[in-house]
N, C-alpha and C positions, 0 to 999 in steps of 0.2 A: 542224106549224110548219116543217120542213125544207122543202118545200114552198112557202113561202107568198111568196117572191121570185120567181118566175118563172109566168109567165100568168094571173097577180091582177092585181086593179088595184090603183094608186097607194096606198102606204097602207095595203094588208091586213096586212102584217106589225105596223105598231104598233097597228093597230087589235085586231087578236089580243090582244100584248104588254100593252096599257091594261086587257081584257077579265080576261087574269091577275091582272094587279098589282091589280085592285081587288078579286076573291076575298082573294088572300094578304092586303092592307087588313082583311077583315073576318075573319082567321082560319085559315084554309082554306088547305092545303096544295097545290102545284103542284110538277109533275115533269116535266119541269124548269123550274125557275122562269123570266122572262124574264132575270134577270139572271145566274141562272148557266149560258146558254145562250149569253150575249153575253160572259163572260168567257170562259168555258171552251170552248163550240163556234166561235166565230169561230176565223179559221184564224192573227189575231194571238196568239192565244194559243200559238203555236210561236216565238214572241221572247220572251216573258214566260219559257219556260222555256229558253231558249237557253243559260244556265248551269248548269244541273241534269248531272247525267250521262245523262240523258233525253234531250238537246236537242241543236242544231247550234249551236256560238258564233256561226257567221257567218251569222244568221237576219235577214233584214231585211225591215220592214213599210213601203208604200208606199198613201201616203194621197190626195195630190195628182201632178199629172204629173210636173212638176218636180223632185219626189221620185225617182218613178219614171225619169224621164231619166237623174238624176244616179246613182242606186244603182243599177238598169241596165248601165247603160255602164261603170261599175266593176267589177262582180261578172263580168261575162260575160267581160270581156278578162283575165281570171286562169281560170278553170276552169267547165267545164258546171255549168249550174243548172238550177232547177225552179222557176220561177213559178206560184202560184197563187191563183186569185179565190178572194175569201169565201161566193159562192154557189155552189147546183147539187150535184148529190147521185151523179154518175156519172162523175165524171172530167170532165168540158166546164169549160173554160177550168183545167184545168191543163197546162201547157206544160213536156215538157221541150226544153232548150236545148241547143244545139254551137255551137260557132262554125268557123265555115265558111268554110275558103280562109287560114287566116291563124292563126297562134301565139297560144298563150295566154302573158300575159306570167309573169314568174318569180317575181313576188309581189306582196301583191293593194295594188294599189296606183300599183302599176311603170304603166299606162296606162290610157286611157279610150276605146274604143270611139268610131267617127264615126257618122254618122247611114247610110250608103251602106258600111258593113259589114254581111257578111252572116251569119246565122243560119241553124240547121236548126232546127225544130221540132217536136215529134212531142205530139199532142193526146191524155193520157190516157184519155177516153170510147170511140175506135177503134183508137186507133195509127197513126192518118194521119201521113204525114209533109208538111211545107209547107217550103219556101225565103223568105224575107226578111232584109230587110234591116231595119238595129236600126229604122228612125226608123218601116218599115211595121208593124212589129211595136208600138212605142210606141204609135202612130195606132189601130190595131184595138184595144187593150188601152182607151187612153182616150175614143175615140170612134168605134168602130167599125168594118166592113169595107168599107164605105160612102163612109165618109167620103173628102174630097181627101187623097189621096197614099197613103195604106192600100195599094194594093198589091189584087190580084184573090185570095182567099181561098178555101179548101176548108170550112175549116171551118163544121157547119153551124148555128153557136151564135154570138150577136154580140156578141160583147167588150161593151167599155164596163163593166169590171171596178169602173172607180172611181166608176160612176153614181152620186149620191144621196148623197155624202162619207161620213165615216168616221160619224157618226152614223145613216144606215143602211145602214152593212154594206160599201159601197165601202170596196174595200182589195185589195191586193194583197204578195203574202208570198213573198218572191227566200229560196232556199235553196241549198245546192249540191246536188250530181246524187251523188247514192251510185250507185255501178257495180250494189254487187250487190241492185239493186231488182228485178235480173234473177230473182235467188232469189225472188221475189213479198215478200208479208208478211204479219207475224203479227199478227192481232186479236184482241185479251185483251175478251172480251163482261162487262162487269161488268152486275151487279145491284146497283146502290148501293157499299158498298164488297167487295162477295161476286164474288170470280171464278168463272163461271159456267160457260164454256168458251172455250178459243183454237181459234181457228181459222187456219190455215194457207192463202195464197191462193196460189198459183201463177200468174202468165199462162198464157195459151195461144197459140197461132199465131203465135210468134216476137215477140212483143210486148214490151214492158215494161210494159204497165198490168196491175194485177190487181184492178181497178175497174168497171162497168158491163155485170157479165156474161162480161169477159174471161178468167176463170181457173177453175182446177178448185182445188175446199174440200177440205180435207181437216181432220176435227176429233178434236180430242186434250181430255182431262177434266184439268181442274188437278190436278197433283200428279205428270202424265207426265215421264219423266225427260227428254226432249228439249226442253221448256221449263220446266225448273225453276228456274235463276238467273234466267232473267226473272220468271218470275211470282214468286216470291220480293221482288228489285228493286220490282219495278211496285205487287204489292198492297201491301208492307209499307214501304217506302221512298221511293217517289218519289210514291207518292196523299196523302200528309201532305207532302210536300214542296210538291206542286204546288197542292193545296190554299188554303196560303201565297200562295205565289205568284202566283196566281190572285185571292183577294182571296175564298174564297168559303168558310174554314175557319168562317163561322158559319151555311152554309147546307146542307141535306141534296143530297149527291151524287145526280145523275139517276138516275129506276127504271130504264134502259135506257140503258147509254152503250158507248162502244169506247175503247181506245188502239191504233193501229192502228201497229205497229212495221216499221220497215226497216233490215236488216243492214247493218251494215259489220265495216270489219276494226279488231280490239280492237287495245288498245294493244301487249298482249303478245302477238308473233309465232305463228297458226297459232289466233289466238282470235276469236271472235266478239262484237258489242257491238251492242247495239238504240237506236236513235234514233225518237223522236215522229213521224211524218210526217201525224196529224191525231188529236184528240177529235173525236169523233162524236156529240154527243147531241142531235139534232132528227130525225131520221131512218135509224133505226136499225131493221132490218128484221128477223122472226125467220126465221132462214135455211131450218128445219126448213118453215116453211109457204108458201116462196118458189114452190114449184110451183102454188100456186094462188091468186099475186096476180095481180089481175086477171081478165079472159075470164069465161066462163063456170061455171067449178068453179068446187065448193066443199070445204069441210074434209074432208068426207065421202069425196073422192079424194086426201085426204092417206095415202099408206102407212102404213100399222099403226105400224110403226118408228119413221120419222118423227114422226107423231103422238106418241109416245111422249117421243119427245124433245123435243119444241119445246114439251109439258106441266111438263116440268120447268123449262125455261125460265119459263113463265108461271105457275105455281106459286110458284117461287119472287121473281117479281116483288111477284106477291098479299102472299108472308109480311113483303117486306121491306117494302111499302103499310103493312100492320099496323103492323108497327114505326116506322115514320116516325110513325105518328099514336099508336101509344102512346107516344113522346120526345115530342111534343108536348104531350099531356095531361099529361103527369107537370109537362114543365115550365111548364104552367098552375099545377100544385095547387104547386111548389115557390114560387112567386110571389104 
């Protein structure tokens, strides 16, 4: 399903989505369901939680251009941001932002960006870095690199973020730029509500993405003392929070999802605090068995090790399967 927006035709992803909804109609459990893929993995679901201690208050969703113009032009003339599309699985069309040549005002609010101000932008999936200007940068987002006035473009992905409106999936999500994205980030791998393992991403090559290959992993088993307040936080306090918030506390949690966290600096001096920077659950990949997606191999040149580990992952997918359809059953006979 993660997938299913890019080099499909017109339509595959509802056609999919129609495909589910009419199993769950007859009974029959899906993981993850369409709807709680559309609440919880759209990248709107980073405003929904924008009040939790999870979230950035100043999270904003853009549906139409206009939108986009206006909340744009605002957000960027106070402080770097981070725009990013609802599709695509490797960092393509998330853009971080500078503003370039000129001051950020003193509060947000204080002014609004012209169309022939310039930006820097640097494209999560490489780390390229691109020059424009707000109105070229507007232009590619909503139509293009193509299109009249767009401006000549590096990047090798075509905008048009807000294709198809917000009913399928066009949207785009203004956040601010945390500095220390540099530290990479932490992804908490749940198995339904079971923390399964974090794994730690790092950039590499003087980057800031720690997305599409860019970073070195390093993985830690829940209950490590180096992320204990979070995973503490995350499994026990903010997955019944977001839950809520989300709209989706009467549906079972994905067999395979992410929260996928970026540092900043806590309130108390010399401290640390995690913010949301995406749910993950259409395309969620097991990392152990990454050496042999795609090409030619197979499991069989998976390392012993490895192997090892990415069975416990799927193992424990399997029990929590079980479990989902034993709460089901049960709450057939309670009915």
């Amino acid at each position: 399903p993660g997938q299913l927006s890019q080099g499909t035709t017109p339509g595959t992803q509802a056609r999919f989505d129609d495909l589910m909804n009419a199993l769950l109609a007859k009974g029959k459990l899906v993981w993850s369901s369409p709807g709680v893929q559309q609440q919880m993995g759209a990248k709107d679901a980073l405003v929904k939680i924008k009040d939790m201690s999870c979230g950035l208050v100043d999270t904003f969703a853009y549906y139409e251009k206009a939108e986009l113009e206006e909340g744009f032009k605002k957000t960027m003339a106070f402080q770097p941001r981070v725009i990013k599309q609802n599709r695509g699985s490797a960092g393509e069309g998330i853009w971080l932002c500078w503003l370039e040549g000129k001051d950020y005002c003193a509060n947000f609010g204080d002014a609004t960006l012209e169309d022939d101000d310039k930006i820097k932008l640097m494209e999560m999936n490489d780390n390229h870095v691109e020059f424009h200007t707000v109105k070229e940068f507007i232009i590619f987002c909503t139509d293009g690199p193509t299109a009249e006035g767009a401006g000549t473009w590096a990047s090798s992905f075509p905008g048009k973020y807000l294709e198809g409106g917000k009913a399928q999936g066009g949207q785009l999500v203004d956040q601010r730029l945390l500095p220390r994205i540099s530290e990479g980030e932490v992804r908490m791998l749940m198995v339904g509500d079971v923390l399964q393992m974090i794994v730690h991403k790092k950039p590499e090559g003087g980057g800031l993405s720690a997305v599409g290959g860019n970073s070195a992993y390093t993985y830690y088993k829940p209950g490590c003392v180096e992320y204990a307040d979070l995973e503490n936080k995350f499994v026990n306090e903010d997955i019944p929070q977001l839950m809520k918030v989300l709209n989706i506390e009467n549906d079972p949690l994905p067999l395979l999802w992410t929260g996928d966290f970026i540092p900043r600096d806590g309130d108390e001096p010399g401290t640390t605090a995690y913010v949301v920077g995406e749910f993950n659950c259409s395309c969620v990949g097991i990392s152990k068995f990454q050496a042999v997606c795609g090409g030619e191999k197979t499991l069989a040149d998976v390392p012993d090790e490895d192997y090892y580990e990415a069975c416990l992952l799927t193992d424990l997918m399997g029990l929590k399967a079980v479990q989902y359809l034993d709460a089901r059953d049960l709450g057939r006979k309670l009915n």
